[in-house]
C-alpha positions in Angstrom: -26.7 67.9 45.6 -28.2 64.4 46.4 -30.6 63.7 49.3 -28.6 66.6 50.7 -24.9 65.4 50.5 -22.5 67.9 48.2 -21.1 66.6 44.9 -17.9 67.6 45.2 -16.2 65.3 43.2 -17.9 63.1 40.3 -19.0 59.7 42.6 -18.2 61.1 46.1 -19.9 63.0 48.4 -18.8 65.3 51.0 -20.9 65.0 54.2 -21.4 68.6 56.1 -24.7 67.8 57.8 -24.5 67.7 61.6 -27.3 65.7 62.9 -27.1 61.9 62.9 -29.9 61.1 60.7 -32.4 62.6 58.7 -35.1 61.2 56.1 -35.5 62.8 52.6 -38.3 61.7 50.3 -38.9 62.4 46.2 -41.1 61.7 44.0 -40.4 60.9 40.3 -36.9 59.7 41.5 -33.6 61.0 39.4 -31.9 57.3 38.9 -28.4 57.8 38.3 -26.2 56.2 35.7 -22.5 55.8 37.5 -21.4 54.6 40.7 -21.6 57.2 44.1 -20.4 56.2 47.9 -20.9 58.2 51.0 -19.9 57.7 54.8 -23.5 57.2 55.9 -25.6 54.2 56.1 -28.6 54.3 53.8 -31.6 52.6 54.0 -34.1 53.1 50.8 -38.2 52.4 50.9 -39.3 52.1 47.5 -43.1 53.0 48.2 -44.3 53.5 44.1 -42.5 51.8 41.2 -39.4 49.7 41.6 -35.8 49.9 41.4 -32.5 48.3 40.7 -29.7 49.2 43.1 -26.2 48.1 41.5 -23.8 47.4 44.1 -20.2 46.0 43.4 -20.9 42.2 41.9 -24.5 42.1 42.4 -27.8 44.0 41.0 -30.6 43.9 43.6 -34.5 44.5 42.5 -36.2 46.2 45.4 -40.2 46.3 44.2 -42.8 48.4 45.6 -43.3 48.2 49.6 -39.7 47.0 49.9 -36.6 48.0 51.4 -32.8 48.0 50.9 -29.8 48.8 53.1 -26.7 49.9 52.5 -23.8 50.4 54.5 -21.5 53.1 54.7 -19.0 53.6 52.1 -20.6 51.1 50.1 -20.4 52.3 46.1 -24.0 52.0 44.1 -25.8 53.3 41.2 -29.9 52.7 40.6 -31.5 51.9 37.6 -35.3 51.9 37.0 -37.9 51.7 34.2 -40.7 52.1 36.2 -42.9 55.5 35.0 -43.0 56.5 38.5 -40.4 55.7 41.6 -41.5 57.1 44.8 -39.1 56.7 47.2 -37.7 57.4 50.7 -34.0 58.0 51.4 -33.1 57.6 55.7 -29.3 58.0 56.0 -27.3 57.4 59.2 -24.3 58.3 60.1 -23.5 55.9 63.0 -25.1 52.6 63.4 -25.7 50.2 66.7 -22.6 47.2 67.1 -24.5 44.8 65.1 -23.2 42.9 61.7 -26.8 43.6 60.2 -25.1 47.1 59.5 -22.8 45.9 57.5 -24.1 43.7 55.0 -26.9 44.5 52.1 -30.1 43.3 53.0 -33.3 43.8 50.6 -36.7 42.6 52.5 -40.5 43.3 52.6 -41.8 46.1 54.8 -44.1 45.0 57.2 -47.4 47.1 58.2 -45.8 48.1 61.0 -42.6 49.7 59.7 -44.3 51.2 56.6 -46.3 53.1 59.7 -43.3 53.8 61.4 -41.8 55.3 57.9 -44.8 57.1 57.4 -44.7 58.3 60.2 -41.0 59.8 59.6 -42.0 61.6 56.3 -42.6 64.9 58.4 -39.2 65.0 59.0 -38.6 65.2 54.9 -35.5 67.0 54.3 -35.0 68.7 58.2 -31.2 68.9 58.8 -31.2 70.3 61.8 -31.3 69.1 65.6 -34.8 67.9 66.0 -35.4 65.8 69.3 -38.3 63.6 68.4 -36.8 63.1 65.0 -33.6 61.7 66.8 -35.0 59.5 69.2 -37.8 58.2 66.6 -35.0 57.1 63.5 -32.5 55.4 66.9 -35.3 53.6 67.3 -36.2 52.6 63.7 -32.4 51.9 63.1 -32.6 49.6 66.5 -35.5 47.5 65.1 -34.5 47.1 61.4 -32.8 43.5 61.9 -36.1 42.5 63.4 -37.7 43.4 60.8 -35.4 42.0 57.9 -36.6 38.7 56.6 -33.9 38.8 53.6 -35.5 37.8 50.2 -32.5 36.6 48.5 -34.3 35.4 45.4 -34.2 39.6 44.6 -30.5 39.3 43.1 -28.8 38.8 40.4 -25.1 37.5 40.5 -22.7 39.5 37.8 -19.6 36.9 36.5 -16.2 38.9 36.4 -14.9 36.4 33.8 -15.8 39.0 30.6 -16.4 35.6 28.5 -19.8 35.6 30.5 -20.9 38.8 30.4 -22.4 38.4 26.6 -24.1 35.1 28.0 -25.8 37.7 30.6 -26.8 40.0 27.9 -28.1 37.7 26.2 -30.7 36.0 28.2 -31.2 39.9 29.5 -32.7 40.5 25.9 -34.1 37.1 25.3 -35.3 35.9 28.2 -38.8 35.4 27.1 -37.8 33.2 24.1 -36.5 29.7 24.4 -32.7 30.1 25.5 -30.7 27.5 23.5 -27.5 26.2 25.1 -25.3 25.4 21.9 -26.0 29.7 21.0 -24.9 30.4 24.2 -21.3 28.4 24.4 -21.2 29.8 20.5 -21.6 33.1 22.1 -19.0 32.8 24.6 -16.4 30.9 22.4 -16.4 27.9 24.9 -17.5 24.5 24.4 -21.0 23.8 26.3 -19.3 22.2 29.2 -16.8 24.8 29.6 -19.2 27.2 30.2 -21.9 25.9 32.4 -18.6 24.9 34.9 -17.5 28.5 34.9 -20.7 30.0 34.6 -21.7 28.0 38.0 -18.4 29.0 39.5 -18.8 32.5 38.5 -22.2 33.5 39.7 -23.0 30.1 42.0 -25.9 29.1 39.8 -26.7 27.3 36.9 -27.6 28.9 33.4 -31.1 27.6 33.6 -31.1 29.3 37.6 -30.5 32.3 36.0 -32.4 32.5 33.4 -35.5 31.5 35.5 -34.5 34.5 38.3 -34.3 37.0 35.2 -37.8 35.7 34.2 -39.1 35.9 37.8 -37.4 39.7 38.5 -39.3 40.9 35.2 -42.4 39.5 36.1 -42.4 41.7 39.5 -41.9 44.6 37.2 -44.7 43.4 35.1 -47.1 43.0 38.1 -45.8 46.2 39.7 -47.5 48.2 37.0 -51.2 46.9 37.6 -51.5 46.2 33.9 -51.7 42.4 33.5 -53.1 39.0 34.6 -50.9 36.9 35.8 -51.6 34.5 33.3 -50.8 37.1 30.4 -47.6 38.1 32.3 -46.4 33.8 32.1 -46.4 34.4 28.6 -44.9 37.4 28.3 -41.6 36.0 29.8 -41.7 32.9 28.3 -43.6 30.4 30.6 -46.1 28.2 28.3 -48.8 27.9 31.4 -49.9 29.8 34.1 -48.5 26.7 37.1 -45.4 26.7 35.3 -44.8 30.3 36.1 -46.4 30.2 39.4 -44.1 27.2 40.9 -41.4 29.0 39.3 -42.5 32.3 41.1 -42.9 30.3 44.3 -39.1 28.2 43.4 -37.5 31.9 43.4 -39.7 34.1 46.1 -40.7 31.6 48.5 -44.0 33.2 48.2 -47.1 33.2 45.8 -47.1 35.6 43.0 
């Protein structure tokens, strides 16, 4: 069983719950390690730790005091190596006529909707008919696109040409080290120009954009754990000064570090 949906098959879920939407809420999260779908919309607020949410060609980073959702059907695995990942799990089964439904969306929550969501933890794993609960999560669902201001710089592009997917791995492992171009095309059997054109069609940003987003996504795991300077952190993923990794923070986030 997960967040009350049956396991039926390995990946799918059958729904038998009768009420439209209900909240459930874990600590010391279970991440899983293959793709699941199921026919309700999910929103997740990550309120301790972090986690990465794979969904089809993208990998989205939702930190501490932030939110994803995802729509129905929608197939996904998580990932996380925070110590600690709190979170809370709403899941609706039908959504207003809105094309904010159907699209991912990962974004900050404000004061007010981390109230609103606190708010809805008494309602932690009720699946039966519950008035106030109903009218209280229509209205929640109602003002999430109000809410939503979409940080964009929280995902990483996956290339489906395979040739790229060792160039990936690579910066993955090396990001904090000085990422040399020439190792790179060696690593991908292409000449240099050959892959920074596919890479850039592949993903829709250059090598060096990528490699600075990976920086920048390990950094807000670094500073999610309340364990470093800011300054110690640069250097940790390879910046050689604290403003290089700040402006670089700010070039991705659109927001101060």
């Amino acid at each position: 069983m997960k967040c009350g949906l049956l396991e039926k098959i390995k990946g799918e879920f059958d729904d038998e719950i009768n009420i439209d939407a209900y909240v459930w809420y874990e600590k010391d999260w279970t991440h899983d390690d293959y793709d699941h779908a199921h026919q309700r919309y999910q929103l997740t607020y990550v309120e301790e730790g972090y986690q990465y949410f794979h969904i089809e060609n993208k990998i989205y980073l939702v930190p501490q005091n932030h939110l994803i959702w995802i729509p129905s059907g929608k197939k996904h695995h998580t990932q996380s190596e925070a110590s600690t990942v709190n979170l809370m799990v709403i899941l609706f089964k039908t959504v207003f006529d809105n094309d904010f439904y159907n699209k991912v969306h990962v974004f900050a929550a404000p004061p007010v909707l981390r109230e609103m969501l606190q708010y809805a933890s008494k309602w932690n794993k009720l699946l039966e008919e519950d008035e106030e609960q109903g009218y209280f999560l229509t209205a929640l669902l109602n003002s999430l696109p109000h809410f939503c201001t979409e940080k964009a710089g929280l995902q990483i592009p996956i290339p489906a040409d395979p040739r790229l997917l060792p160039v990936c791995n690579y910066i993955n492992k090396n990001y904090m080290e000085q990422i040399n171009i020439d190792d790179l095309a060696d690593i991908s059997l292409m000449s240099v120009r050959s892959l920074q054109r596919i890479f850039k069609r592949e993903t829709g940003i250059t090598i060096q954009k990528y490699t600075q987003l990976i920086r920048i996504l390990k950094s807000i795991e670094l500073i999610n754990t309340g364990q470093y300077t800011l300054s110690q952190i640069a250097f940790m993923i390879g910046y050689k000064s604290l403003s290089a990794f700040t402006n670089s923070y700010f070039g991705i986030m659109k927001e101060k570090a």
